[in-house]
SERO-4910 file (N, C-alpha, C, O; in steps of 0.05 Angstrom, whole numbers):
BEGIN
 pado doro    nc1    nc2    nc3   cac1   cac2   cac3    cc1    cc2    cc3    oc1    oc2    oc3
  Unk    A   1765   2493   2175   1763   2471   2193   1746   2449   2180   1726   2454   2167
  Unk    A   1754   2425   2185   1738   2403   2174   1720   2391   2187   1727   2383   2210
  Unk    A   1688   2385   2175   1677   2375   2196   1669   2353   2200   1663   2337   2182
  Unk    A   1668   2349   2223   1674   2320   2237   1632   2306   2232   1611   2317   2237
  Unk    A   1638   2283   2223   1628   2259   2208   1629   2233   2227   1647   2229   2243
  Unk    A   1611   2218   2225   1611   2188   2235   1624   2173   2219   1616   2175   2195
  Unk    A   1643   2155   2223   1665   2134   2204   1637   2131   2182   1637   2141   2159
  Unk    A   1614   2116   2194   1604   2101   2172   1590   2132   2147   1587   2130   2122
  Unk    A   1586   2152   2163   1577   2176   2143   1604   2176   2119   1604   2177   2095
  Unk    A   1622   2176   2136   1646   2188   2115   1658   2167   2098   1671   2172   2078
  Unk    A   1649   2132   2108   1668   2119   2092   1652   2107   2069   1662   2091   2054
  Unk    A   1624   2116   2066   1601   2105   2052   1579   2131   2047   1562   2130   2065
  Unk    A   1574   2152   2029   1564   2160   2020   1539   2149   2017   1538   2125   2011
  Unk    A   1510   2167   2022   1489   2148   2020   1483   2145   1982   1469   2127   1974
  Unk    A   1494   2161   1965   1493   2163   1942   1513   2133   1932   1508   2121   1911
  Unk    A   1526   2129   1944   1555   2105   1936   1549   2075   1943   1551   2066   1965
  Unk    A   1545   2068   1931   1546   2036   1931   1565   2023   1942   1565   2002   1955
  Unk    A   1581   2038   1935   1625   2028   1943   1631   2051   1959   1621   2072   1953
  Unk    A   1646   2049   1977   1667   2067   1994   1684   2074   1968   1677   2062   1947
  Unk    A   1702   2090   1967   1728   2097   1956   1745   2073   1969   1761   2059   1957
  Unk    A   1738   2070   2002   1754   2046   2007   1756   2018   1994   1776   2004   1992
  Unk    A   1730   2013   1986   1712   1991   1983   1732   1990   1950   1748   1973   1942
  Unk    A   1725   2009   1939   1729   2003   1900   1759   1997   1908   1764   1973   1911
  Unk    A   1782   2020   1914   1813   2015   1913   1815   1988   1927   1837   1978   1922
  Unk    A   1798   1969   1946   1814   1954   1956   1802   1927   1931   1815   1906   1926
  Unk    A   1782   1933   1922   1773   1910   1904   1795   1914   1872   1801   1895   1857
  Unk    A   1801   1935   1869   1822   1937   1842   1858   1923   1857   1872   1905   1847
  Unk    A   1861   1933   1872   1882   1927   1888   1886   1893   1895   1906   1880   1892
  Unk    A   1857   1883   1907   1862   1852   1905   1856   1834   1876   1861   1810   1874
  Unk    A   1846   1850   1857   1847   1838   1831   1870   1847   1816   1873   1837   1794
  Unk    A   1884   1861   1822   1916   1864   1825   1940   1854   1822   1957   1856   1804
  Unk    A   1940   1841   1851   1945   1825   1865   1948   1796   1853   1969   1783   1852
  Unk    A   1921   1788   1844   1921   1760   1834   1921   1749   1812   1915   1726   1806
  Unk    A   1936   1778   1794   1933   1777   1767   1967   1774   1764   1978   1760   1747
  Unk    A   1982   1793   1787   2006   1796   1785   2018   1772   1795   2040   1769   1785
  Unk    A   2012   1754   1811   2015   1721   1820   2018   1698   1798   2030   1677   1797
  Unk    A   1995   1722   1769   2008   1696   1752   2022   1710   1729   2040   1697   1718
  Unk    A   2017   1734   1719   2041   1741   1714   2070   1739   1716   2085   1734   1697
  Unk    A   2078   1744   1745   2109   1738   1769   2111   1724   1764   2135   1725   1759
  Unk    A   2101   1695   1756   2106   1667   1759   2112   1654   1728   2118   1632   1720
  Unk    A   2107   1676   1718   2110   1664   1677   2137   1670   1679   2144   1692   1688
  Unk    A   2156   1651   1670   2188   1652   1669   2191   1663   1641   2192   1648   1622
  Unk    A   2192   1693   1639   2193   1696   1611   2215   1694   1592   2212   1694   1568
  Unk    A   2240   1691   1606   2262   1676   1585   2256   1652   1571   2273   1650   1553
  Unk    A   2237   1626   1571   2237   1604   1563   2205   1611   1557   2200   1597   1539
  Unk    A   2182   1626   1563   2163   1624   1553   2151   1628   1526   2157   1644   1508
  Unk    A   2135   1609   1528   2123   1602   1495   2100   1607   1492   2083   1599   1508
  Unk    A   2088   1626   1461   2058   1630   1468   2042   1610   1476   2020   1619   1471
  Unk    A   2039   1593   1484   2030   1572   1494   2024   1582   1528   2003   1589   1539
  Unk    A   2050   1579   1538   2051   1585   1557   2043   1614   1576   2035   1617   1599
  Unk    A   2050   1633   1556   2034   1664   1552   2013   1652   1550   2004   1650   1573
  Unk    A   1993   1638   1530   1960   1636   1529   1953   1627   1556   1931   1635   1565
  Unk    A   1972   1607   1572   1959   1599   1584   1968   1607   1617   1966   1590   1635
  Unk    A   1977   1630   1623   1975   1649   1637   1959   1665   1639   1952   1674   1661
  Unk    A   1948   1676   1611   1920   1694   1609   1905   1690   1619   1893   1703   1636
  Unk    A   1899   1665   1608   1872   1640   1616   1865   1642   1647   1844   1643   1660
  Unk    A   1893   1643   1655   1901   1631   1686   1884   1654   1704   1865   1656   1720
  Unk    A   1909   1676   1687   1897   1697   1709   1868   1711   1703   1859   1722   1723
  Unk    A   1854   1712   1684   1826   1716   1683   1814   1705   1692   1795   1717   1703
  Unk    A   1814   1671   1695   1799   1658   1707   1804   1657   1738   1786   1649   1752
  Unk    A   1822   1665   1746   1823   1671   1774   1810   1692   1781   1798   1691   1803
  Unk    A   1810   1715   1764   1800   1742   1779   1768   1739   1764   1752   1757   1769
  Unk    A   1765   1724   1754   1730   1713   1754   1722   1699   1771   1698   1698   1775
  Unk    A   1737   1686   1785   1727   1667   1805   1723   1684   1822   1699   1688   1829
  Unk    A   1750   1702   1837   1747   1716   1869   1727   1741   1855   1718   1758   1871
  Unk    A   1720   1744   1830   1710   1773   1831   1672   1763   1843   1656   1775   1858
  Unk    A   1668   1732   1827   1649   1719   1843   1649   1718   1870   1627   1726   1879
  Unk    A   1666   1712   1889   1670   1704   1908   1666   1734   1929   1659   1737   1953
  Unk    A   1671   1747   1916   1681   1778   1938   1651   1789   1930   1636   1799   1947
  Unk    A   1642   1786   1905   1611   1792   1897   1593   1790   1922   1581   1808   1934
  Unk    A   1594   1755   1928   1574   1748   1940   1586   1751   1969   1566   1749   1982
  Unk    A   1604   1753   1984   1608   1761   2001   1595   1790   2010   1578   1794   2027
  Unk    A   1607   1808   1993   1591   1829   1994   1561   1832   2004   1553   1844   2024
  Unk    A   1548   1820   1987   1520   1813   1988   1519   1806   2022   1509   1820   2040
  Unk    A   1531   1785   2023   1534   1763   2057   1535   1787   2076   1521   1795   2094
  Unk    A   1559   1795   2065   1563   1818   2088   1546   1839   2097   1545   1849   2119
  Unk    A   1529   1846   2073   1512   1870   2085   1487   1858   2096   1473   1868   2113
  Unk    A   1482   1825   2081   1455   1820   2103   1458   1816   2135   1442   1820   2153
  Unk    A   1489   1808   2136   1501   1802   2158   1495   1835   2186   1486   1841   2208
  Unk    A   1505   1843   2171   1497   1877   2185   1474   1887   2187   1470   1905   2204
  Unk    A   1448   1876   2166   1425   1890   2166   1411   1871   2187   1391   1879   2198
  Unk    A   1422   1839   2194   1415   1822   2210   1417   1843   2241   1399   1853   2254
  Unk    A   1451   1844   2246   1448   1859   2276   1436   1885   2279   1428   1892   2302
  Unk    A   1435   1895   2265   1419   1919   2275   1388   1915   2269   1374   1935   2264
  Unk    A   1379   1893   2269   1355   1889   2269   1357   1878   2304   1348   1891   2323
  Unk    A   1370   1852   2304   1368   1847   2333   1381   1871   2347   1373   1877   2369
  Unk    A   1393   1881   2339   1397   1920   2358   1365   1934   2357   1366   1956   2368
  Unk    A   1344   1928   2350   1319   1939   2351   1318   1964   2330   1302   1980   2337
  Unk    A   1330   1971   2308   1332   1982   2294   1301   1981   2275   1299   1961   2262
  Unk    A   1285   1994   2274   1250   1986   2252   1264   1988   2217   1289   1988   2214
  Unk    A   1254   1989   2204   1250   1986   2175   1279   1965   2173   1296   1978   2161
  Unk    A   1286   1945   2178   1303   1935   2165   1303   1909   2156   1300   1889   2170
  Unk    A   1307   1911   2124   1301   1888   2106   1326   1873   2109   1349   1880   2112
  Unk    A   1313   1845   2106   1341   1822   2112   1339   1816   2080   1360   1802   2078
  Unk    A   1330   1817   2060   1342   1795   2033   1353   1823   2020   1356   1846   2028
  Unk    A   1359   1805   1994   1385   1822   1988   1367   1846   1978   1343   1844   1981
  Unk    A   1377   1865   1969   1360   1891   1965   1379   1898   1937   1398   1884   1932
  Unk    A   1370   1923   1917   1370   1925   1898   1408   1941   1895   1425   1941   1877
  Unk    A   1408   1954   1923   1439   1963   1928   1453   1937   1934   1475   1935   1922
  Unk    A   1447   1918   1949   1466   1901   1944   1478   1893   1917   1502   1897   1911
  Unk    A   1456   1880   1901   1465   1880   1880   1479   1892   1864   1498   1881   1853
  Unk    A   1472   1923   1859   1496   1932   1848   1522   1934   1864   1541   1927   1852
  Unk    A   1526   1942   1886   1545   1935   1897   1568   1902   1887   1592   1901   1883
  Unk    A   1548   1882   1886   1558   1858   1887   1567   1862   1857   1591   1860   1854
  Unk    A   1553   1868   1838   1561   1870   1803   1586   1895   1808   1606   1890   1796
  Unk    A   1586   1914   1820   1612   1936   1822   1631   1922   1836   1652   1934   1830
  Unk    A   1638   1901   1855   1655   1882   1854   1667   1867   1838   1690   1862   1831
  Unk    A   1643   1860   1831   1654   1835   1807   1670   1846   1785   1687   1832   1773
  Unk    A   1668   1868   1779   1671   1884   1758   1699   1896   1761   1716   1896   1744
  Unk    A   1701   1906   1783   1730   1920   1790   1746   1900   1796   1769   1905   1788
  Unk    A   1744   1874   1809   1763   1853   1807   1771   1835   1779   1793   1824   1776
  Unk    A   1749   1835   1759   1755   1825   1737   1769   1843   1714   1785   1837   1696
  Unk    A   1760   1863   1719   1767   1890   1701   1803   1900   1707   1819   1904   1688
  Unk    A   1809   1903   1730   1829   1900   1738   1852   1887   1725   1875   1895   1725
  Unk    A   1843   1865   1714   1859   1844   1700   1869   1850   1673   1888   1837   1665
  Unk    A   1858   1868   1660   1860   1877   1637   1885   1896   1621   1900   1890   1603
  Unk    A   1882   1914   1632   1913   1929   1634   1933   1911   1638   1955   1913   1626
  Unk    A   1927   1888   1661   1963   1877   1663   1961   1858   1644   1979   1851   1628
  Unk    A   1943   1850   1645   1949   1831   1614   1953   1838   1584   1968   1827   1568
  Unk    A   1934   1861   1579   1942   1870   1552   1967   1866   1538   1968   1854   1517
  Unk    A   1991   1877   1554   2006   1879   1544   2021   1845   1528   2037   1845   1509
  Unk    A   2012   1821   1543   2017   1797   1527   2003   1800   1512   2010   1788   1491
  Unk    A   1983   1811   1510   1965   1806   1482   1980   1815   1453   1983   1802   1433
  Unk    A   1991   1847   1461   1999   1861   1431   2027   1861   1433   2039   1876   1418
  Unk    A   2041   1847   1450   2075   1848   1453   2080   1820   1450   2071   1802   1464
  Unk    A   2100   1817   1422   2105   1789   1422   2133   1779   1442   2138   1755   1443
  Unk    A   2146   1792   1453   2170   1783   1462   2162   1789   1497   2163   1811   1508
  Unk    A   2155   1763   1509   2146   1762   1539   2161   1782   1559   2148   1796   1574
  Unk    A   2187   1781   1559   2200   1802   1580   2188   1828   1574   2174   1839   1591
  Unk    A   2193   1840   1544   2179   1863   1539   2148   1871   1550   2141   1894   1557
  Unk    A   2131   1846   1550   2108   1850   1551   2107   1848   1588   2090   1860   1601
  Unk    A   2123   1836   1598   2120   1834   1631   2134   1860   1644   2133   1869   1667
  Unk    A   2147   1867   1621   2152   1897   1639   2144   1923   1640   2149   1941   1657
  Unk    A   2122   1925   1609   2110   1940   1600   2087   1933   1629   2089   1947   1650
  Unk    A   2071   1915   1627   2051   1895   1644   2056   1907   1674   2037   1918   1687
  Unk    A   2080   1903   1684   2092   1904   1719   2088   1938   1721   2078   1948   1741
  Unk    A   2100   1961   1692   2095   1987   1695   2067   2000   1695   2064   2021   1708
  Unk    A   2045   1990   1681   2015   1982   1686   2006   1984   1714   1993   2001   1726
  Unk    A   2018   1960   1723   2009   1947   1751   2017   1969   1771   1997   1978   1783
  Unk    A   2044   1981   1778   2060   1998   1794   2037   2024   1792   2023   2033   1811
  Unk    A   2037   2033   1762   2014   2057   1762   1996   2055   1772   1989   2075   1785
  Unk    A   1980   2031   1772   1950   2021   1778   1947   2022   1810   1926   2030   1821
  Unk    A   1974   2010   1825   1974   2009   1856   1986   2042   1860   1976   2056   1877
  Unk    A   2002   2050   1848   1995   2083   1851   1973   2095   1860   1968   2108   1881
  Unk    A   1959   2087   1840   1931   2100   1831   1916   2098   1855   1907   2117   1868
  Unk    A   1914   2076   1860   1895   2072   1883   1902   2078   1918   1887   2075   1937
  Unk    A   1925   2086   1919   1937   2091   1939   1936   2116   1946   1934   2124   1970
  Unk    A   1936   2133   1919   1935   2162   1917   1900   2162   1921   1894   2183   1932
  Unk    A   1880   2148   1916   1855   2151   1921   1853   2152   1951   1847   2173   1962
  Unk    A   1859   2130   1964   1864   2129   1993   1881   2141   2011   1885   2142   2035
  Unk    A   1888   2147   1996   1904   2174   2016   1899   2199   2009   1911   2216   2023
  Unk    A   1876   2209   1982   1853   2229   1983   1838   2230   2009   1834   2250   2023
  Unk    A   1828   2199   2012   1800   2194   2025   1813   2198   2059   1800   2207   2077
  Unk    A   1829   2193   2060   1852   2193   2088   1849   2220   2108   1848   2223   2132
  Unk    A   1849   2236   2086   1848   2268   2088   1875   2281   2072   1883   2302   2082
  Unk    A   1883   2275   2060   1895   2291   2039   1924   2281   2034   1938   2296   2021
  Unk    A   1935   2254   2042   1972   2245   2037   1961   2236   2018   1947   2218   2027
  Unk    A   1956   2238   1983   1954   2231   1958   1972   2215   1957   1966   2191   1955
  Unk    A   2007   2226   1957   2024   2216   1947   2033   2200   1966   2035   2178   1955
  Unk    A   2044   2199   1998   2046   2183   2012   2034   2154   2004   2048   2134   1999
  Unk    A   2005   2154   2004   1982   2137   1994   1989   2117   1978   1987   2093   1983
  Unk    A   2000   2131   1950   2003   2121   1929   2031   2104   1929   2037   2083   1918
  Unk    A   2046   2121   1946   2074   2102   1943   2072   2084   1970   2086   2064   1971
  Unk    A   2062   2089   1985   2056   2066   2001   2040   2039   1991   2046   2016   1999
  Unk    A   2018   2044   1973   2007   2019   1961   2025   2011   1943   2027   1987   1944
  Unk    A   2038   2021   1928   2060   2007   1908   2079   1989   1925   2081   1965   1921
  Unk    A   2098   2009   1952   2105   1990   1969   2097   1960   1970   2106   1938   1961
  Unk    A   2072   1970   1990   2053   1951   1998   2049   1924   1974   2054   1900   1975
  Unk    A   2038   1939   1955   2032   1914   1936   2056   1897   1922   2056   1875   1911
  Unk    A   2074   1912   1924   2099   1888   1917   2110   1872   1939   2127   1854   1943
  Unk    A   2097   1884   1950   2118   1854   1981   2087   1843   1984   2087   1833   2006
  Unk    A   2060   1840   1974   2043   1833   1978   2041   1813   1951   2037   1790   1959
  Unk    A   2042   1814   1932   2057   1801   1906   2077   1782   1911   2076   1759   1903
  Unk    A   2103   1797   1929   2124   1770   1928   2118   1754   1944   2119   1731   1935
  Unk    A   2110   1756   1968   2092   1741   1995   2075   1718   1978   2087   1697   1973
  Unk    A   2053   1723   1970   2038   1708   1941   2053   1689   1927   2050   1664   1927
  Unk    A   2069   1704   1917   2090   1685   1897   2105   1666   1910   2098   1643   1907
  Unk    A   2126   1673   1925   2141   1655   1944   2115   1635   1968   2120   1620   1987
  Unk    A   2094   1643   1957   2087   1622   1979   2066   1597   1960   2051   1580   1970
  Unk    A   2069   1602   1937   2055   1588   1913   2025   1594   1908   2008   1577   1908
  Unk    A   2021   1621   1906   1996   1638   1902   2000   1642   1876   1984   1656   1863
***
């Protein structure tokens, strides 16, 4: 029998900086915004030029939000350590604390890092279709991957998980794309 836990005991380890939820959903949206500019490189007419400057594109995007989700992060937990202070809660510090921080750098890190695998493959493949499909089979594994994590953390649909985020992330990709993301 399994035993029963408070959401916040089970979804946040006091040893964990990140949920399991927290990391898959931060690789998953750096993903996401990598595959937006990938999808969007027309690789029959592209020119390394235009490959360089997709790279460009999509690193500097997933540097920006990996900033952005960073300091959110941060926001968010002062935001919580705020109400449960006005909840009368004693010992609770409002500036940022030394777990935020890493927390905020293990954001930054899994959204920028993320980017890497799908791009590689323009790097060492000179013929763009080759490299966007090698790139898209990357990506499919990667939303695997993380699906199969969350559906560990779920209580045990691994594989459900995994093919549901692949689902998921390609109609979350074309959504993106078709709407000029």
């Amino acid at each position: 029998m399994r035993k029963t836990t408070s959401f916040t005991q089970y979804s946040r380890a006091p040893d964990l900086v990140l949920s399991p939820v927290d990391r898959a959903s931060e690789v998953v949206f750096g993903l996401i915004m990598a595959l937006t500019f990938t999808g969007g490189l027309s690789v029959a007419t592209a020119s390394q030029t235009e490959v360089r400057a997709m790279l460009i594109g999509a690193l500097g995007c997933n540097l920006a939000w990996g900033m952005v989700d960073a300091v959110m992060f941060v926001l968010a937990n002062m935001a919580e350590r705020g109400r449960m202070e006005s909840l009368g809660h004693p010992h609770v510090r409002l500036a940022v604390t030394r777990r935020d921080a890493r927390g905020a750098i293990s954001v930054f890190f899994l959204v920028v890092l993320s980017t890497i695998p799908v791009a590689f493959p323009f790097l060492v493949v000179d013929e763009a279709r080759h490299a966007l499909r090698i790139s898209n089979g990357i990506a499919v594994m990667m939303l695997f991957l993380c699906g199969y994590v969350l559906g560990d953390h779920a209580g045990g649909r691994r594989w459900a998980g995994g093919f549901l985020m692949m689902t998921v992330g390609a109609v979350l990709v074309w959504a993106t794309i078709a709407l000029g993301g």
